[in-house]
N, C-alpha and C positions, 0 to 999 in steps of 0.2 A: 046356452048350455043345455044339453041333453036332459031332460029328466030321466030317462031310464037307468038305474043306476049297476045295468049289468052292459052298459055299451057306451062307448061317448062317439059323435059324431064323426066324420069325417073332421071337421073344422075345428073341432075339441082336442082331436086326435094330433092335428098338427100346432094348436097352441099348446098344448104341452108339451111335446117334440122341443119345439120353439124356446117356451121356458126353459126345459131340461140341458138342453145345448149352453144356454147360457148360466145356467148354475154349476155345470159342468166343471169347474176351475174354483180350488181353494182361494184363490184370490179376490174371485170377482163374491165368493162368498162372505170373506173379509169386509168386502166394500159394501153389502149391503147389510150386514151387520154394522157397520160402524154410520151408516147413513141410515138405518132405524132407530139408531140413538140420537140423530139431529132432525131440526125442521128440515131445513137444508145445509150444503157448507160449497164452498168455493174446491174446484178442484186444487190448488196448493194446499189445502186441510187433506184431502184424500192421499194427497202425495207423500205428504209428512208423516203419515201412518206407515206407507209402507216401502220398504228397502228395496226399491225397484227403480229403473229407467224413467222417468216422465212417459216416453211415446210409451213404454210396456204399461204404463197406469191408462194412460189415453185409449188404448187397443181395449182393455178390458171395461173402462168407462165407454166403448163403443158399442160393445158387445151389448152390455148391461144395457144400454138406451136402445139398440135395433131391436130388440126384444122383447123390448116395451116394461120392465121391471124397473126401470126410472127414468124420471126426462131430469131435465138439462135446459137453461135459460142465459142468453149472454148477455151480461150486464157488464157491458165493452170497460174494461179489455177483461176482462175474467167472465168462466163460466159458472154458473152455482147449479148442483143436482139438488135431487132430493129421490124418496121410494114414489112409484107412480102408483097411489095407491088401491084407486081403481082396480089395473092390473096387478097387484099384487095381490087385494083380493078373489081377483078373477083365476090366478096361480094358485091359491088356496085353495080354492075352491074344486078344481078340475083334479089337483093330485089329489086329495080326499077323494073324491067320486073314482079315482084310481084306483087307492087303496083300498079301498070300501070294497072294492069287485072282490078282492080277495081274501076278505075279514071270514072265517070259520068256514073257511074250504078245506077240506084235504089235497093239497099239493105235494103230489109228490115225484120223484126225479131223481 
């Protein structure tokens, strides 16, 4: 991660791209909210939360794992997620040094 905290690298730049894409969607927000209230759970717990298609939960529990903001383990025949939390602090991290750029600027538009 960059220390300079008026520029994030190129590679900074695109892991939060990365993150942001996949926080993009109230749902896949739902899901990790409800998966930082568990160690882990079986995708049938994730399903049973929400009023959706199974493949529509699968697409966004794909999203959420290519992104790296959780993995996912198959303990045949079911999968169990959990938050990756490495990268979730690493997402923390990067959008604060975001934010931060912009903490007592005059911006105006």
């Amino acid at each position: 991660m960059e220390k300079d905290n008026n520029k994030l690298s190129i590679e900074d730049q695109e892991t939060v791209a990365r993150f942001a894409k996949a926080l993009g969607h109230p749902t896949r927000i739902e899901i990790l909210v409800f998966l930082s209230n568990q160690d882990s759970c079986f995708f049938g717990d994730i399903h049973d939360i929400l009023p959706i298609a199974k493949s529509t939960v699968s697409q966004h529990l794909k999203e959420l794992k290519d992104a790296g903001l959780i993995q996912g383990e198959i303990e045949t025949p079911k999968v169990r997620y959990c938050i990756h939390k490495e990268n979730w602090e690493k997402a923390r991290k990067l959008f604060s040094n975001l934010f931060d750029m912009f903490r007592d600027k005059d911006i105006c538009c």
